[in-house]
C-alpha positions as a printed Julia matrix, in Angstrom:
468×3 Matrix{Float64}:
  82.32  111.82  118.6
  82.69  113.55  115.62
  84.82  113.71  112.38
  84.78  115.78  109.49
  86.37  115.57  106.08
  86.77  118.41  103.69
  87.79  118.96  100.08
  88.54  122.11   97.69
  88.22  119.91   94.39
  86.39  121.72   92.32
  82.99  121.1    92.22
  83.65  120.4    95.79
  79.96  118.91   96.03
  81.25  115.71   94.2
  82.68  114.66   97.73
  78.85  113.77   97.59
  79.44  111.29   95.14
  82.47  109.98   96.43
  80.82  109.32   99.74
  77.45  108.09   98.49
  75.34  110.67  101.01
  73.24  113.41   99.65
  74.33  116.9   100.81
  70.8   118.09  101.05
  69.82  116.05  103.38
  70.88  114.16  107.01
  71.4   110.52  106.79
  71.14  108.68  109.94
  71.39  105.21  110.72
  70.99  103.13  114.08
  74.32  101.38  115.1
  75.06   98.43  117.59
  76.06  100.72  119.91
  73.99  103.91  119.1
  73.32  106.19  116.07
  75.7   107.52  113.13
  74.41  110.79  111.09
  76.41  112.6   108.35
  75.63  115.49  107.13
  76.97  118.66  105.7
  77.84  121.3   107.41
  79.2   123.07  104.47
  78.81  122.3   100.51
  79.82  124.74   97.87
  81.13  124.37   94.75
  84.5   125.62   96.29
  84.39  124.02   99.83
  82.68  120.9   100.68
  82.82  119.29  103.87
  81.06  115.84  104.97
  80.4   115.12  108.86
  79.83  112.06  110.91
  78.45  112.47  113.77
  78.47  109.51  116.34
  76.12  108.8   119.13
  76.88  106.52  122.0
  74.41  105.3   124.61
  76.61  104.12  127.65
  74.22  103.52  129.71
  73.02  100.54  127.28
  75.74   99.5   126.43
  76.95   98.56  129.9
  73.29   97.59  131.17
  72.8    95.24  127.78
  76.21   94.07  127.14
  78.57   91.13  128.95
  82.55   91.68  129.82
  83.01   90.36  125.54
  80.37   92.66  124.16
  80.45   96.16  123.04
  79.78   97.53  126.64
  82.77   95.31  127.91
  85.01   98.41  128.21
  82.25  100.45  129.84
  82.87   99.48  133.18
  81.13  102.22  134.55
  78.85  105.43  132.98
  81.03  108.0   133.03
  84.36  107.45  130.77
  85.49  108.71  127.12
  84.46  106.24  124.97
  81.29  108.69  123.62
  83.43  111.55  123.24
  86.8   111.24  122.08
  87.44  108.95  118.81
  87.86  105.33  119.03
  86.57  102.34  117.5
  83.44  102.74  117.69
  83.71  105.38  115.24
  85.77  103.2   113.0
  82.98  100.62  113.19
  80.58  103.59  112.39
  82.77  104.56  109.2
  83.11  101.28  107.66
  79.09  100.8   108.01
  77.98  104.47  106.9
  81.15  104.47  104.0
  81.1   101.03  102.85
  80.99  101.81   99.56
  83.22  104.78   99.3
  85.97  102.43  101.65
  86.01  100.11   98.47
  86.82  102.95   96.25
  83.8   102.41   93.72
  81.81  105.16   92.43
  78.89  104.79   90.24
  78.74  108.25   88.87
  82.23  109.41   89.64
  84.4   106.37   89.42
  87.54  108.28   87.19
  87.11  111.12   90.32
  87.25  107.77   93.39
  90.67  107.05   91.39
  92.04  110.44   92.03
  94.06  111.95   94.57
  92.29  115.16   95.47
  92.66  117.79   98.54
  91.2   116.06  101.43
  91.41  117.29  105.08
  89.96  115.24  108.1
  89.46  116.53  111.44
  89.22  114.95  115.04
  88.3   117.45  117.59
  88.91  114.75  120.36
  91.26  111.44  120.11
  93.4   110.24  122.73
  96.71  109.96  121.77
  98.46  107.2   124.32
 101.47  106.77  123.16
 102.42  111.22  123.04
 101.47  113.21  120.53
 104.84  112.6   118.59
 102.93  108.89  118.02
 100.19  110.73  115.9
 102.89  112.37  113.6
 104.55  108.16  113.53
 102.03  107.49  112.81
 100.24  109.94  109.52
 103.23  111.73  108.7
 105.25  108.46  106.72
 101.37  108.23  104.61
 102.56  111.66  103.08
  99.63  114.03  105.2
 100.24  117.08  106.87
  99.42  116.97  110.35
  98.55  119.02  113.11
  98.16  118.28  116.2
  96.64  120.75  118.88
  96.97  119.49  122.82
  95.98  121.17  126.17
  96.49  120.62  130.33
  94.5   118.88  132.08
  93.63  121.59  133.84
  95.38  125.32  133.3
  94.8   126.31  137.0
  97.28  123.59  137.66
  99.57  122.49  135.07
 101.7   120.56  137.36
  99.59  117.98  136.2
 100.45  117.5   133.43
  99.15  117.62  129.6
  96.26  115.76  128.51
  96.13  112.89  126.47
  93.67  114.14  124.36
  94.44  115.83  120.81
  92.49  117.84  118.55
  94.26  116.04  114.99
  94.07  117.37  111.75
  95.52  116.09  108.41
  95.78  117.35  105.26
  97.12  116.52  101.87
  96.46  115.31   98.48
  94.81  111.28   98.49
  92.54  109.03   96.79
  88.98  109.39   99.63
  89.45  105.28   99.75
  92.88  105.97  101.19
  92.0   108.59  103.48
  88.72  106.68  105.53
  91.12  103.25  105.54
  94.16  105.23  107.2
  91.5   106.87  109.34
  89.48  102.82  109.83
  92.74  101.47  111.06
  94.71  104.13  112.92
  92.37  105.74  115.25
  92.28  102.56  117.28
  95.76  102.31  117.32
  96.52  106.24  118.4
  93.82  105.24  121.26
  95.47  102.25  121.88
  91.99  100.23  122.47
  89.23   98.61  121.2
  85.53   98.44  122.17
  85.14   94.35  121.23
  86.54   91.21  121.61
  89.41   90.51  118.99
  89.96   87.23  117.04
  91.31   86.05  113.95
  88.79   87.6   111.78
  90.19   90.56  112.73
  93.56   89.58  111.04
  91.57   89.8   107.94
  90.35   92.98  108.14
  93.71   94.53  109.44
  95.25   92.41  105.96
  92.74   93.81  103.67
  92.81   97.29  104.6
  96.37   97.25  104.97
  96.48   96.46  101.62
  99.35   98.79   99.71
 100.5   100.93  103.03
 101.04   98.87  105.88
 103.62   96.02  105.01
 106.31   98.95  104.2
 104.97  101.81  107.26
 107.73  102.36  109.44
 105.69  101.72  112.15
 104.06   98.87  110.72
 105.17   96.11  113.87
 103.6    99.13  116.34
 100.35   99.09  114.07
  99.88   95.03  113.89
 100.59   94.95  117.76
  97.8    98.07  118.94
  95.17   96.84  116.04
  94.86   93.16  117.79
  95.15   94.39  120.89
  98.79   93.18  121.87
  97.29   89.76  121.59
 100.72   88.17  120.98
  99.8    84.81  119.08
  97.68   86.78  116.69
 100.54   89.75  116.1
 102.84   87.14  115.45
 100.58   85.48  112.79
  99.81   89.21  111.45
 103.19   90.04  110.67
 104.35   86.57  109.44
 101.47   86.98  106.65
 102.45   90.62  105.68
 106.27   89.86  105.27
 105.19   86.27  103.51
 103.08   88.74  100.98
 106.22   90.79  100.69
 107.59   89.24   97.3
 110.5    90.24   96.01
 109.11   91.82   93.15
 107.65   95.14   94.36
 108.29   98.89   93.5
 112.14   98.54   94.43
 113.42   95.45   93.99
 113.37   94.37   90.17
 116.75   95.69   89.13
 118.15   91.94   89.75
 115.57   90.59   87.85
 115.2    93.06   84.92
 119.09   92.89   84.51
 119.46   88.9    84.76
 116.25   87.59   83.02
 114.99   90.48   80.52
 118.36   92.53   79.25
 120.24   88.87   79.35
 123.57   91.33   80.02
 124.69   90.75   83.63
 127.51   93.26   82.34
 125.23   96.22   81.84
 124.08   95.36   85.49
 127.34   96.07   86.46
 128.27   98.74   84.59
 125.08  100.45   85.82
 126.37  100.0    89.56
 129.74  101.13   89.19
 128.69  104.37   87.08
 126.54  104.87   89.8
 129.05  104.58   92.39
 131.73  106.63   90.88
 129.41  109.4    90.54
 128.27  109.55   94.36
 131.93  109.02   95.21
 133.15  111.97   93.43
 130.49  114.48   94.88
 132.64  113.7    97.94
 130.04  112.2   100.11
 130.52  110.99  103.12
 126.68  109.74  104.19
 125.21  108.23  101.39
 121.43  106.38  100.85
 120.7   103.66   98.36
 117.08  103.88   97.72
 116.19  100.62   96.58
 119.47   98.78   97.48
 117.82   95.4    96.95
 120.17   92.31   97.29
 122.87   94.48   97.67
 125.31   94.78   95.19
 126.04   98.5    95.42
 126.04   98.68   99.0
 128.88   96.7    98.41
 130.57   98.83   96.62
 129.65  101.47   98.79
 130.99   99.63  102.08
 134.82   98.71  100.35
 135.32  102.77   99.96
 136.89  103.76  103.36
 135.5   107.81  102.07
 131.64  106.25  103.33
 131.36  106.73  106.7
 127.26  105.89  107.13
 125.75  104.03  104.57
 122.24  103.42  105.0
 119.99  100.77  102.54
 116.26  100.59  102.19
 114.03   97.97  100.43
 110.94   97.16  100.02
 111.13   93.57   99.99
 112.07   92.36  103.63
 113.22   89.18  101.66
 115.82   91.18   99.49
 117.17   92.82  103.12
 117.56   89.3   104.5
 119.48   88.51  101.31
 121.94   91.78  101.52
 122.75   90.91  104.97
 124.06   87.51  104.32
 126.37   88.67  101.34
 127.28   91.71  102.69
 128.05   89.58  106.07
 127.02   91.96  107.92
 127.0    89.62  111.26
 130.73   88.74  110.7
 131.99   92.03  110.07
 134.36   93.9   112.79
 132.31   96.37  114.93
 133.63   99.48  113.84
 132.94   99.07  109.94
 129.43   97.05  110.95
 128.59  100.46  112.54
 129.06  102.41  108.86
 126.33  100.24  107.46
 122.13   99.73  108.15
 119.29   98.34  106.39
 116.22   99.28  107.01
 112.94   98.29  105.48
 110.5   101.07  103.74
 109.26  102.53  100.58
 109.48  105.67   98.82
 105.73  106.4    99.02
 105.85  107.33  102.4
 107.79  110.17  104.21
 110.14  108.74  106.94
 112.63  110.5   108.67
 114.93  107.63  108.69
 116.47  109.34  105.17
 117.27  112.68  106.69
 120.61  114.65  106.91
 121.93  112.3   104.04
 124.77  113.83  101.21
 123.74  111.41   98.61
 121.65  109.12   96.9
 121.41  106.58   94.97
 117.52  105.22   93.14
 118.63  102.98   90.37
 115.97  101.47   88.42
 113.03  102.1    90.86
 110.79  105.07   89.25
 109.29  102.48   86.74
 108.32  100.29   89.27
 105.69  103.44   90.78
 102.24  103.64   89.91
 102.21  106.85   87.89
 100.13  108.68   90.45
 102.7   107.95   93.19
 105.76  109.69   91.25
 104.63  113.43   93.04
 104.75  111.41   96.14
 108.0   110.16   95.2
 109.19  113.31   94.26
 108.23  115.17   97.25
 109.83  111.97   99.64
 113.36  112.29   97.75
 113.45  116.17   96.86
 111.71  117.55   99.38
 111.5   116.1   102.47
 115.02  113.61  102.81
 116.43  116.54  100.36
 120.21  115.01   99.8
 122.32  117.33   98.3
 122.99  115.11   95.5
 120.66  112.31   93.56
 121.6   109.74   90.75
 118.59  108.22   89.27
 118.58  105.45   86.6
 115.6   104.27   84.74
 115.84  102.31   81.34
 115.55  104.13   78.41
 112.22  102.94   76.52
 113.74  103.69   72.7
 116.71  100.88   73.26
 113.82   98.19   73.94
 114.23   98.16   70.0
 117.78   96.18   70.23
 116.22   93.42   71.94
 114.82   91.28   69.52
 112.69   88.89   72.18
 111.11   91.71   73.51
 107.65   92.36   71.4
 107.12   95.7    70.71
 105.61   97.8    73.05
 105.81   95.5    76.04
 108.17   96.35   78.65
 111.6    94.97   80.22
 109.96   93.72   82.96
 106.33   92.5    84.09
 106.33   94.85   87.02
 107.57   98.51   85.48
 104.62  100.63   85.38
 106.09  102.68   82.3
 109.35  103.27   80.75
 110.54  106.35   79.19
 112.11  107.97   76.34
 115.03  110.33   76.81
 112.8   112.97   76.04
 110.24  112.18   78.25
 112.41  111.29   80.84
 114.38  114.78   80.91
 111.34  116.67   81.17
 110.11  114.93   83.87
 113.99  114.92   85.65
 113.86  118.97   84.34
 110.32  119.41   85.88
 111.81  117.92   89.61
 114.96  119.86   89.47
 112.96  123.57   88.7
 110.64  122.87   91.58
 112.65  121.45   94.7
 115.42  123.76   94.06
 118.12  121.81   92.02
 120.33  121.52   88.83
 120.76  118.26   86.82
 122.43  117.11   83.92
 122.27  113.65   81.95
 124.39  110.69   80.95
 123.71  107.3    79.38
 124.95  104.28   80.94
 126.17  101.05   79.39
 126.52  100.49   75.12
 125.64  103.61   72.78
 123.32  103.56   69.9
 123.59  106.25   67.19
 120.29  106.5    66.94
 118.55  105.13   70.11
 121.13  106.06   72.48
 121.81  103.85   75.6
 119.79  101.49   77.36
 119.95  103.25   80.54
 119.62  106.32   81.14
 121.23  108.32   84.8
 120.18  112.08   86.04
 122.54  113.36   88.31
 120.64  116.35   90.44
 122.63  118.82   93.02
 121.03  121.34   95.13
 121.27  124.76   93.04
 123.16  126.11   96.25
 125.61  123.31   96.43
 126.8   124.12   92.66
 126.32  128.0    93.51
């Protein structure tokens, strides 16, 4: 089995680095179950790309092994397990990348921390599940993918397509991320596992989970495949990953910034009902709120008969438990219960769920993103869900002078990543509108400041050809 990863950073020869293997030369080492290799097949200073090659002895396996060993899926010699990727080549990929699966770099480190252009092929996986599952399953981690299938047999195609998949993805990641997607989704896409699988495997499925899979939209189909629909240790799985889901990640602080650091529960609301007057007077009748938290402007949003499909997404499962018991959302009459869904999800990852929307609401989210995320974000919002209008708030960094508890230079709250000045937010608001194809225009929100304006600050964008 064989997969190859590619890169057109420039050098392209630091993938060497990244990887810890020597272009110049084959590495091999002996496996459990046979013998890895990587090697290069190609490294220029434009084009690099990395190899690893897998070899399987079946016959071994299934003379050496018991029904709980390696071999226990090799009931007999001839089957796919050498030739089409599956575990074993995730086992092979967290021996032979160890190092470059942790992310360090001894001689590159600043490089291991940067997204770059990375492409990975799979000449042969099996995709159980349809090749729609691959796409499920890559697309929402913001790759590219392609996905090339063929008959069983052409001479007689009443039988059907096959379930293997050449898969190729593409796009711009940190290497770490890349091989962990790759470590634990090509067992789930095969939908099998080469070994016995205990608890220690919740572990591993935790810790490279780590930042992607609590918030994947498939995340309950992931848990389930990876522990091979063991039931007692899904359960246990998924009861840890939505326990680690405090309510302080990337989309959920707006409650606590407002209550706790501005000490202004007004401004809070003022924020929320600026926000909703705007979406309601683009005329929208499908609206999204990006980061609804709790709750508070969905409310809003569901007393305005002019909404007819509201849809709310969180990060924080707890926050979405939270909006549906003040929202009521069990006691409400069918018909205006159908207007409204919550969904869990970040805005890291593509998912389709926040297509063919009018509107959209993000207040007080950006500054909760990792710097390096915001093109992610930007591609999610503008370019993929692409609502024909946006209103974004973020706080505006030169008010944090008012406050006199706040020390200067610290933030309003312990989880914003930054926090901007007008200026710098309006080039960056200018910057998104240019590229995806929109117009926007500012406005401060809540009590004005002759010289340090307001302490929030809203864009309102609109597609260039719904102004035109």
């Amino acid at each position: 089995m064989l997969l190859t990863i590619s890169t057109s950073h420039k050098p392209a020869t630091d993938l060497g680095y990244l990887l810890h293997k020597n272009p110049a030369r084959v590495q091999t080492e002996d496996l459990s179950f046979g013998t890895g290799h990587v090697f290069y097949p190609e490294a220029s200073s434009e084009r690099c790309t990395a190899a690893l090659l897998v070899e399987i002895d079946p016959v071994a396996l299934v003379r050496g092994r018991g029904p709980a060993g390696e071999g226990g899926q090799l009931e007999q010699y001839v089957n796919d397990r050498p030739y089409a990727a599956n575990s074993f080549l995730s086992v092979a990929m967290g021996r032979m990348f160890t190092t470059a699966m942790s992310g360090r770099s001894k001689e590159r480190q600043q490089l291991a921390d940067t997204a770059i252009p990375l492409t990975a092929n799979l000449p042969v996986i099996a995709a159980r599940g349809g090749e729609d599952l691959g796409r499920r399953l890559f697309e929402p981690l913001g790759y590219n993918v392609e996905l090339q299938g063929s008959f069983l047999d052409k001479k007689f195609p009443d039988w059907g397509e096959s379930p293997y998949v050449a898969l190729t993805l593409s796009g711009t990641v940190r290497l770490q991320d890349l091989l962990t997607h790759l470590y634990v989704l090509i067992p789930v896409l095969d939908n099998e596992k080469h070994y016995w699988v205990a608890n220690d495997e919740i572990e591993k499925l935790l810790k490279r989970g780590d930042g992607w899979l609590p918030q994947h939209p498939e995340r309950d189909l992931i848990v389930s495949r990876y522990l091979k629909r063991q039931r007692h240790l899904t359960r246990e799985a998924l009861s840890r990953l939505l326990a680690d889901d405090a309510p302080s990640g990337e989309m959920d602080g707006v409650t606590l910034e407002s209550e706790v650091v501005e000490r202004a529960p007004t401004l809070h609301t003022q924020r929320l009902q600026t926000v909703f007057s705007v979406i309601k007077a683009t005329g929208a009748k499908r609206v999204l709120d990006l980061g609804c938290g709790e709750g508070k402007l969905l409310r809003l949003l569901l007393a305005e008969k002019q909404f007819e499909s509201i849809l709310g997404m969180d990060v924080s499962w707890r926050s979405l438990e939270i909006a549906k018991e003040r929202l009521r959302l069990d006691e409400l009459p069918e018909r205006q219960r159908g207007r409204i869904e919550l969904i869990q999800g970040s805005l890291t990852y593509r998912d389709q769920r926040l297509n063919a929307f009018e509107a959209a609401a993000i207040v007080e989210v950006i500054e909760h993103l990792d710097a390096a995320r915001l093109a992610t974000f930007e591609r999610i919002v503008f370019e993929f869900a692409r609502p024909k209008h946006v209103v974004l708030t973020t706080p505006n960094a030169e008010y944090n002078a008012v406050f006199g508890t706040l020390p200067a230079g610290e933030f309003r709250h312990g989880d914003h990543r930054f926090e901007w000045k007008r200026s710098e937010f309006e080039t960056w608001a200018n910057g998104v509108a240019e590229r995806f194809g929109y117009e926007v225009h500012f406005e401060p929100v809540g009590p004005l400041d002759a010289a340090l304006g307001a302490p929030t600050q809203m864009a309102i964008f609109a597609q260039k050809e719904v102004t035109a």
